[in-house]
N, C-alpha and C positions, 0 to 999 in steps of 0.2 A: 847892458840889459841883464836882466837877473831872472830867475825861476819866476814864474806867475807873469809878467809882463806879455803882453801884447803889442806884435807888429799889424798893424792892419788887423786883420780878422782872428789871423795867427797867433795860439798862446808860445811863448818860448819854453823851449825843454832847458836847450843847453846852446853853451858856445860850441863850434865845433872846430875856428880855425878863422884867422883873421891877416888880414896883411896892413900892408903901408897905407889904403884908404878905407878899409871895408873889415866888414867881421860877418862870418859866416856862424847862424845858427843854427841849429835842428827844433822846428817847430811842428804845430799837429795844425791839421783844416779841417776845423771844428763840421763842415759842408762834408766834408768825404770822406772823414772819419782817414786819411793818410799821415805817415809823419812826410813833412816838407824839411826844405833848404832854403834857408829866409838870408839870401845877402843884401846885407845893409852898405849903402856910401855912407861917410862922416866923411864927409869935405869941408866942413868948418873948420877945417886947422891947417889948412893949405892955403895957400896965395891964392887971390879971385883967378888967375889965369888958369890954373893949376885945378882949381875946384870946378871950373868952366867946363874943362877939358875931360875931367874926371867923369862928371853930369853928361857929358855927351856919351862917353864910351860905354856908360852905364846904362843911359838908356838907349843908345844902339843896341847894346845886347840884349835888352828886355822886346823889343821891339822883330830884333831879327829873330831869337830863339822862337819866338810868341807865333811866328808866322810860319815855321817848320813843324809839321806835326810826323812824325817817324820816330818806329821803335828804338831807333842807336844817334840820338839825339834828345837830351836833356828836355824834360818839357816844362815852360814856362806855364801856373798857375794866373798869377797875376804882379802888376807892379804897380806903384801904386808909392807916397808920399805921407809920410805922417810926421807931420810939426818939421822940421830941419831936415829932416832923415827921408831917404828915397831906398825904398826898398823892393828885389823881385824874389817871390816866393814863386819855387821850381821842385818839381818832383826830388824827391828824395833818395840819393844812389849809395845805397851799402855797396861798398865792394872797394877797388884799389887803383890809382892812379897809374895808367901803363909805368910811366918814370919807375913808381918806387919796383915793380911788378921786376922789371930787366935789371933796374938796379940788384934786388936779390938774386934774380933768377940769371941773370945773364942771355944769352943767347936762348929763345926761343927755339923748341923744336916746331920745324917747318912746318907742320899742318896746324896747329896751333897758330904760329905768324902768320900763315895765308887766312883761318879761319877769321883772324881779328882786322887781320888788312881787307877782306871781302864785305866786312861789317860794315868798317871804316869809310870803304869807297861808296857801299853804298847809301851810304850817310851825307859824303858829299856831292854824290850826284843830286841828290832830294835836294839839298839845301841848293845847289848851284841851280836846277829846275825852278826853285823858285826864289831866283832871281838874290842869292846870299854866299858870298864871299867869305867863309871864314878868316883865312889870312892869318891864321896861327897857328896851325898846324901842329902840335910836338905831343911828346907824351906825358906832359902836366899835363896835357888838356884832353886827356883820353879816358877814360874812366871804365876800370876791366871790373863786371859784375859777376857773381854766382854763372856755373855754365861759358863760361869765355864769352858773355854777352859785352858788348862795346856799346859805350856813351861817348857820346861826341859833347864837351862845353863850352861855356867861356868864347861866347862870340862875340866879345865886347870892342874888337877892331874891325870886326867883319865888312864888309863894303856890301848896302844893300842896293841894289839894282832901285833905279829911278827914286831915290834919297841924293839930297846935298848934302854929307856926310863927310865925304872923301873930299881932300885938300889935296889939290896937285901936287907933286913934290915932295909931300909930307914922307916919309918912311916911316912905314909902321910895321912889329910883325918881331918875333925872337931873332935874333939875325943867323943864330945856326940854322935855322929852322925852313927860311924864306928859301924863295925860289930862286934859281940865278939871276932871273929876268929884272929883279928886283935889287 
């Protein structure tokens, strides 16, 4: 994608960060005058098994986010399909990844760690209330705003209450990260 282009409704500004199936852009919603986070799948270069799998997790997480409306949870705009490309455009979070945040900082002083673990929990209670299993839990997936405001993302394993989604057996999940039980 390049400057002027359009996802869906969304013109693109810029890339912002891409991985092994996806490219994450920063785009504007022409509707609400916001800048957005326009993540794109490119699963056409992976094995049909592989691009299957990818499409599922993708739209799980457009799907579980979409259903969670709370201020320390990411919010899904819209998702949506344009030619080969499947893409969800999600509010747009200036700010820093817990990971890189402890990687510089190191240990958090304690009111600060409580103030962003009370965020956190109450992030997953909303979501678990209704009926959504994150199942990734760590701090790539944590997002520290302006104010030690906390974003909860990246639900794209999440196990959503009354969805075939979840395959017995299957393990899914960072494995530092997961729970013992698992």
């Amino acid at each position: 994608m390049t400057l002027g282009k359009r996802i869906g409704r969304f013109p693109v500004i810029r890339e912002i960060g891409h991985g092994a199936v996806g490219t994450v852009y920063e785009g504007f919603d022409p509707l609400s005058g916001d800048k957005v986070a326009i993540k794109v799948l490119r699963a056409e270069h992976l094995p049909d098994e592989a691009a299957d799998s990818a499409g599922a997790r993708f739209e799980r997480e457009a799907e579980a986010t979409k259903r969670l409306r709370h201020p320390n949870i990411v919010a899904v705009h819209q998702y949506g399909e344009q030619g080969r490309i499947r893409f969800i455009a999600m509010e747009f979070l200036d700010g820093r990844e817990l990971k890189s945040l402890l990687r510089e900082r190191g240990r958090l002083p304690l009111d600060d760690a409580v103030a962003l673990l009370l965020q956190l929990l109450d992030a997953l209670g909303h979501s678990h209330r209704h009926g959504v299993v994150h199942r990734d839990i760590k701090p790539a997936n944590v997002m520290v705003l302006d104010g030690q405001r906390v974003k909860v993302m990246d639900f794209g394993i999440a196990r959503i209450e009354s969805a075939a989604h979840t395959q017995m057996g299957t393990l899914l999940g960072s494995p530092a990260y997961m729970s013992p039980e698992q």
